[in-house]
N, C-alpha and C positions, 0 to 999 in steps of 0.2 A: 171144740173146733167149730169153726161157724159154717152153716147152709146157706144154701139160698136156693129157689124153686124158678125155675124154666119153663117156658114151650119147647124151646131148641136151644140146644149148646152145639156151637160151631167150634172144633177145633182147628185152629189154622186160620189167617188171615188174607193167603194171597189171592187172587182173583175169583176163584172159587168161594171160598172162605167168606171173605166179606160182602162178595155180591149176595150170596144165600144171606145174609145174616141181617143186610140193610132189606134184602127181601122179605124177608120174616119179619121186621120191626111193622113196616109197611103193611102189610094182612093181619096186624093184629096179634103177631104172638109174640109173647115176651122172650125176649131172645137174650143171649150173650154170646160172645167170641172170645176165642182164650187161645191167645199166642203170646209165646216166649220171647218175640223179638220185632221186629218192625212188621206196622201196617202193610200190608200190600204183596208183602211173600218176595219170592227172588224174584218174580213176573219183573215189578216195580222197582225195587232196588236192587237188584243183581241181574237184571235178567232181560227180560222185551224192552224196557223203557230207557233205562240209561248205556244200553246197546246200542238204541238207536238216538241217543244223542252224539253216543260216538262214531256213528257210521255217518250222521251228517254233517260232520268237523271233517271227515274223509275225505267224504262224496265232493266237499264242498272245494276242497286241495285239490283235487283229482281234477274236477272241472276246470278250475284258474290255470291249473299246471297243463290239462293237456287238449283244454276246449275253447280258451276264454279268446283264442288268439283268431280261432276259424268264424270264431261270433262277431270278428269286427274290434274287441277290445284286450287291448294291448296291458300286459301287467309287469313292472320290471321284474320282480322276485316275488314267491307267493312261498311261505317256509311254516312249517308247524310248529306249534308254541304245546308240546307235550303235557303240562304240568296245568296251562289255564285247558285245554281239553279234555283233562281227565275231571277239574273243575267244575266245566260247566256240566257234565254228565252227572256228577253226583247232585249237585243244586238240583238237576230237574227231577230226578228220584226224591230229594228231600223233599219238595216242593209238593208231590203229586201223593205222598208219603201223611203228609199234615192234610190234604185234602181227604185220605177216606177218615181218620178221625173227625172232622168236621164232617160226614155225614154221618160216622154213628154217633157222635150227637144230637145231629140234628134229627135222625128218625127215632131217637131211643135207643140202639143195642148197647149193654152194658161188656165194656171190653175190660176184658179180666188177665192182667200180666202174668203167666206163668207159663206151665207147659200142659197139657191137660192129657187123661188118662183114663180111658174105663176103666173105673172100678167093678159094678155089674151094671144088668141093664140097668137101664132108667138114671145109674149114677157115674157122676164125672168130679174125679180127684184133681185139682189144680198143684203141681209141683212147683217148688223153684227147678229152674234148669243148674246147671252144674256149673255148666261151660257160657257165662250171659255175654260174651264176646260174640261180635259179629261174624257170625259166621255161614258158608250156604249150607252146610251140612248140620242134620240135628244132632246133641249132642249126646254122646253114648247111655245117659241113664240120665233118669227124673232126680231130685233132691226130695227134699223133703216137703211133705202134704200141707199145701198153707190152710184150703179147705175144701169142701164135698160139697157138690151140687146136687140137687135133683131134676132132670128132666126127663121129658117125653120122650123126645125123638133126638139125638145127637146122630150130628153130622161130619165125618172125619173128613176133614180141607188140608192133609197135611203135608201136601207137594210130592217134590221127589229133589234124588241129589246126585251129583255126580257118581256116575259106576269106574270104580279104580280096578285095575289091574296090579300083579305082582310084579310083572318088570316093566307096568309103568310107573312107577310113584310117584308123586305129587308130592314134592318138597317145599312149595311157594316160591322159592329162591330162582332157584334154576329150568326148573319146570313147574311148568306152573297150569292151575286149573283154570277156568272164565273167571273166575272170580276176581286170581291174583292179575291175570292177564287185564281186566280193565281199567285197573288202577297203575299198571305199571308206570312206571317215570321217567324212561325213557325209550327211545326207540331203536329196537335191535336194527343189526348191519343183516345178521342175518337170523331167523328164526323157525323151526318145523310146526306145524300144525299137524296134532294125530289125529284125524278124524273127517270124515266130508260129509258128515248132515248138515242141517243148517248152519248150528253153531261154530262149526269148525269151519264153513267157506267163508261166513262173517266176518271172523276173524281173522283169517288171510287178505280177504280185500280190505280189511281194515288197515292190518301192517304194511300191506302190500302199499297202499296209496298213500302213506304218512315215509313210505323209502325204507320200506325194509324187504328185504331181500327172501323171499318166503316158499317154503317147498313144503307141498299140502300131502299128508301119506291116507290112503286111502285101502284097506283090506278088500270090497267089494271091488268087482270091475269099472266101475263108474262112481264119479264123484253125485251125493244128494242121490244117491241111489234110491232112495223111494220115490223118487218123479220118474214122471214119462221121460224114454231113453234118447229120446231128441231134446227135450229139456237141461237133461244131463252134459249131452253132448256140447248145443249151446255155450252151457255155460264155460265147461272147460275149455270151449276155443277162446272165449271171452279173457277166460283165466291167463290164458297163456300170453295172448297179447299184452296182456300189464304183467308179464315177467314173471306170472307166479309160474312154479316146477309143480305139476300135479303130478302124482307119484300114485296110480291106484295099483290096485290086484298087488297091494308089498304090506307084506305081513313084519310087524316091528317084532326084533326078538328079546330086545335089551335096551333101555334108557339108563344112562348112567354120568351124575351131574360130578365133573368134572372137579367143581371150584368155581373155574374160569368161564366153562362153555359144558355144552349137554352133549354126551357121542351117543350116538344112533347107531345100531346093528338092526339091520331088515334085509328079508329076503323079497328079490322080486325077477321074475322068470328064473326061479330056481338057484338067482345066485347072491350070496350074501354079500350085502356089504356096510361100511361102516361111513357116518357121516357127521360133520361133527358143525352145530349150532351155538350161536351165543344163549338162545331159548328154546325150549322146547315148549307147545301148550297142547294138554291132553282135554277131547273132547269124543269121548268114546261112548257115550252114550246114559241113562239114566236108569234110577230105579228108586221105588217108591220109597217114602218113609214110613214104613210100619213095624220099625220095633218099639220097644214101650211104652204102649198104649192097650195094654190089657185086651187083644182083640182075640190072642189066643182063651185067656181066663172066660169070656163071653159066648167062643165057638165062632166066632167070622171067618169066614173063609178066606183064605189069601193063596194067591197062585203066584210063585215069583216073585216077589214081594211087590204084590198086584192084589190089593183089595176086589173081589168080585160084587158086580153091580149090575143093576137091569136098569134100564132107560129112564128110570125114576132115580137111580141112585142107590137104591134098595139090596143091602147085604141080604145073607141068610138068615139075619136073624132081626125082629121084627123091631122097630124104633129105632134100629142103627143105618146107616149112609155110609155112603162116600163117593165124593166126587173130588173131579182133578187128577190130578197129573198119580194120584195114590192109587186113583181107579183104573189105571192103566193106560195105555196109547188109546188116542194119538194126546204127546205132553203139549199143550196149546192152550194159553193164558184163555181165544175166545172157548176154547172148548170146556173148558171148568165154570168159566163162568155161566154159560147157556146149561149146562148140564146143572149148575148152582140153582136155576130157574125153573127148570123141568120138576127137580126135586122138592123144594120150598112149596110151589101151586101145585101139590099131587098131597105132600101133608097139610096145605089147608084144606083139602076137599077142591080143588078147583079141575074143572075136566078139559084137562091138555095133554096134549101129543106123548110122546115117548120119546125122550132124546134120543135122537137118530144120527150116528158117528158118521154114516157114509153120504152125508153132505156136507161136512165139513172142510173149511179149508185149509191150506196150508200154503205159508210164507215165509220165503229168505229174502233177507235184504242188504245182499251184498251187490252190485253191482258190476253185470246188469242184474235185476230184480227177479224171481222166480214165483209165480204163485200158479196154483192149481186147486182141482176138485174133482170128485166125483173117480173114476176109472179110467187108469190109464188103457193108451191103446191096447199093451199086450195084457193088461189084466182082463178086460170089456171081453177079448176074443177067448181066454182062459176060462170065460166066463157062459163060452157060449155063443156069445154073438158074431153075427154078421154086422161088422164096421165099414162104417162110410167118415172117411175123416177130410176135416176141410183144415187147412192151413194156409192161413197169409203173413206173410214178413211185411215187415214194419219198413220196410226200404221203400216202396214204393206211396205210404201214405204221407200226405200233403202236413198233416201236424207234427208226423215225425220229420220232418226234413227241416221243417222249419226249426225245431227244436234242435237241430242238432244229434238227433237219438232214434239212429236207424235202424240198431241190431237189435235181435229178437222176433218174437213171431206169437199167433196165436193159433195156438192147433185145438179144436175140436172133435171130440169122438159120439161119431150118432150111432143109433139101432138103424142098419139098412132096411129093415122092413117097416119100422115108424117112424122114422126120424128123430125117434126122443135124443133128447141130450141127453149122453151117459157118462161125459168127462171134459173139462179145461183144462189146458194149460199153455199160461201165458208167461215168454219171458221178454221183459223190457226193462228201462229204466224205473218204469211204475206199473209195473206191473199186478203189486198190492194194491196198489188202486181201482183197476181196472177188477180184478176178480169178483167182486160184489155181486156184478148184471148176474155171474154164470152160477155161482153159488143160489141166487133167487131163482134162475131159469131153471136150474137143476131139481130144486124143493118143486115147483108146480109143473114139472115135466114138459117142458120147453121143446118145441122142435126145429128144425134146420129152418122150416120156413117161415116160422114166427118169428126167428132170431134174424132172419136175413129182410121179413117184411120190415119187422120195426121200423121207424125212422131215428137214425143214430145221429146227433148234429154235426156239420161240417164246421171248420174243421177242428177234429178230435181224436183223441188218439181210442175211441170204444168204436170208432168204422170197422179198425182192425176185427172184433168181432163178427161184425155185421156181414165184411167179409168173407170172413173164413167157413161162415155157415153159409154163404152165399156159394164158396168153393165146393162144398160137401154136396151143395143139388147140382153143382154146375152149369152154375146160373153166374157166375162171377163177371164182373162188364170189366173190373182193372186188372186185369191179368191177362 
């Protein structure tokens, strides 16, 4: 059986995965990457990337259909073409997919097809996988050993996959996961969406804007229940004006695929009832990929099928990793790969930071747009603090009027005794855009009146910040 010798073996390729691995090529250590299936991980091809080619085929309907008219122009019929949409979504996954191979190319990593596995420390077994069908989920066991590595330090990049339930099941047909749901071929009349984290409002405004009839079911009292509860709130009014049924605090008891159509049995204020969809798509949430991969044979710690890691990446046991979505919350393409970075410059010797999770941000991009960071208000106060919060809406700014894109706001959370910034959160149409300033203000401890001194340019839609910090000293001239 043939060897070959390492500095780093990266298992996994998606954003984690490969950004560690072109990082490693780049400092000088001989690297390889060993994934079973496409460059880039679900991030790229299932997942962030060609999500959001589909939500800009949406957004794009959405506008013609129900803005293009108040802009001054006139459209006779603006209708969805399902099958070139689902098209161009895969093209740009494919696309972006041959791009990271063209850099480990160009930097050097040697990418190695199979599925990889600690054997002990120091070694890594390359399998065939079983199941070499695309799929988002890994497949239940390795095949057989094509050959053995040796390296230093391996790094496990191995994502995460959909969390199934017993009476939800996930048949592809009828019900279906994000997976089957992006490539669908047509568009339901009506459809349920289980779930209201990110991915699950996504895909409601997805359906919802392409004419499908869409009722979002939600267990928590609020939908994206990890944002600030005005955030939440927001959006759901948002939600409702484009027809969507948000349906929170209803526990589902039974999915059961029909044939024809999927019936729903859920309870919600204590009474049950039954409902019956062309589709159903479960989005219930994730969990890591860590079986077969020798991590128990090794001693690695795993918590919920949750690799344990410190700010380098650093399991329990010495020369082993992991980063990304394996190492637990929060699951975010930037946060694997910044954490891919932290780790890489800590095994060449180089003297950096500690990946630090509680600046990181967090993005939906369903419209209107949701982004945030840092604490929300009731967690800041959970926390101890005396809050000062400033909040301006987007109604009164000169860029948003002009744009047509009034709804939304940005609420800020300070320390009342410092002023430091301790939370964002902004919801607009671009609201991803805008988060950047607060995520930077946040890392260098930013205060109400640095953020309200700055000079923000007219006009633009980052005033709204300027603002809102402006509200918090009460200092604000537009309101």
């Amino acid at each position: 059986m043939p060897e070959q010798n390492f500095d780093v073996c990266v298992i996994g390729a998606g954003p984690g995965g490969y950004v560690a691995a072109i990082r490693a090529a780049q400092l000088g250590l001989k690297t390889c990457c060993v994934e079973d299936k496409h460059l880039g991980g679900i991030c790229l091809n299932w997942g962030c990337i060609p999500t959001k080619a589909l939500l800009k085929s949406a957004g794009t309907l959405h506008e013609i259909q129900h803005k293009a008219k108040s802009l001054g122009i006139n459209v006779e019929k603006a209708t969805p073409d399902i099958a070139a949409i689902v098209k161009r979504s895969r093209g740009v996954a494919e696309g972006l997919n041959k791009g990271i191979a063209f850099l480990f190319k160009k930097h050097g990593v040697t990418h190695i097809h199979g599925r990889g596995r600690i054997a002990a420390k120091g070694k890594v077994e390359v399998t065939e996988a079983n199941n070499p069908a695309e799929k988002p989920d890994r497949p239940n066991a390795p095949g057989k050993v094509l050959e053995t590595l040796n390296v230093k330090h391996i790094i496990v990049a191995t994502g995460a996959r959909p969390r199934r339930f017993p009476n939800m099941p996930v048949d592809g047909k009828r019900v279906l996961g994000h997976h089957e749901a992006m490539v669908l071929g047509e568009i339901p009349k009506t459809i349920a969406v289980i779930g209201a984290g990110a991915i699950g409002v996504e895909f409601s405004y997805y359906f919802a804007a392409l004419g499908a009839k869409v009722s979002l079911f939600e267990l928590m009292d609020r939908i994206v229940p990890i944002e600030d509860e005005d955030s939440s709130a927001e959006l759901a009014k948002a939600f409702k004006k484009q027809g969507i049924e948000v349906l929170a605090s209803t526990k589902i008891e039974k999915l059961e695929n029909t044939g024809k159509s999927v019936k729903i049995s859920y309870t919600r204020k204590e009474e049950t009832k039954t409902a019956e969809f062309d589709y159903a798509m479960v989005a219930v949430g994730i969990q890591g990929n860590v079986e077969d991969l020798g991590l128990e044979k090794v001693g690695v710690t795993v918590d919920r099928s949750y690799i344990k890691n410190d700010g380098y990446g650093r399991t329990n046991i010495e020369g082993i990793y992991a980063i990304g979505d394996v190492a637990g919350p929060p699951s975010l393409a930037h946060k694997a790969s910044h954490e891919a970075l932290a780790c890489i410059e800590k095994i060449a010797g180089h003297d950096v930071p500690a990946f630090d999770k509680s600046v990181m941000p967090g993005c939906t991009y369903s419209q209107p747009q949701i982004a945030s960071v840092g604490l929300t208000e009731k967690a800041a106060k959970e926390k101890g603090h005396d809050v000062k919060i400033g909040k301006f809406q987007f109604r009164p700014l000169g860029k948003a009027i002009a744009m047509g894109e009034t709804d939304g706001f940005v609420k800020l959370v300070f320390d009342a005794k410092y002023g430091q910034l301790l939370g964002g959160h902004i919801v607009h149409a671009e609201a991803t855009e805008l988060i950047s300033e607060l995520v930077l203000g946040l890392d260098v401890e930013v205060t109400m009146k640095t953020l309200m001194r700055a000079v923000h340019p007219h006009p633009t839609l980052s005033e709204a910040i300027m603002e809102a910090a402006a509200v918090a000293a009460g200092e604000c001239v537009h309101l």
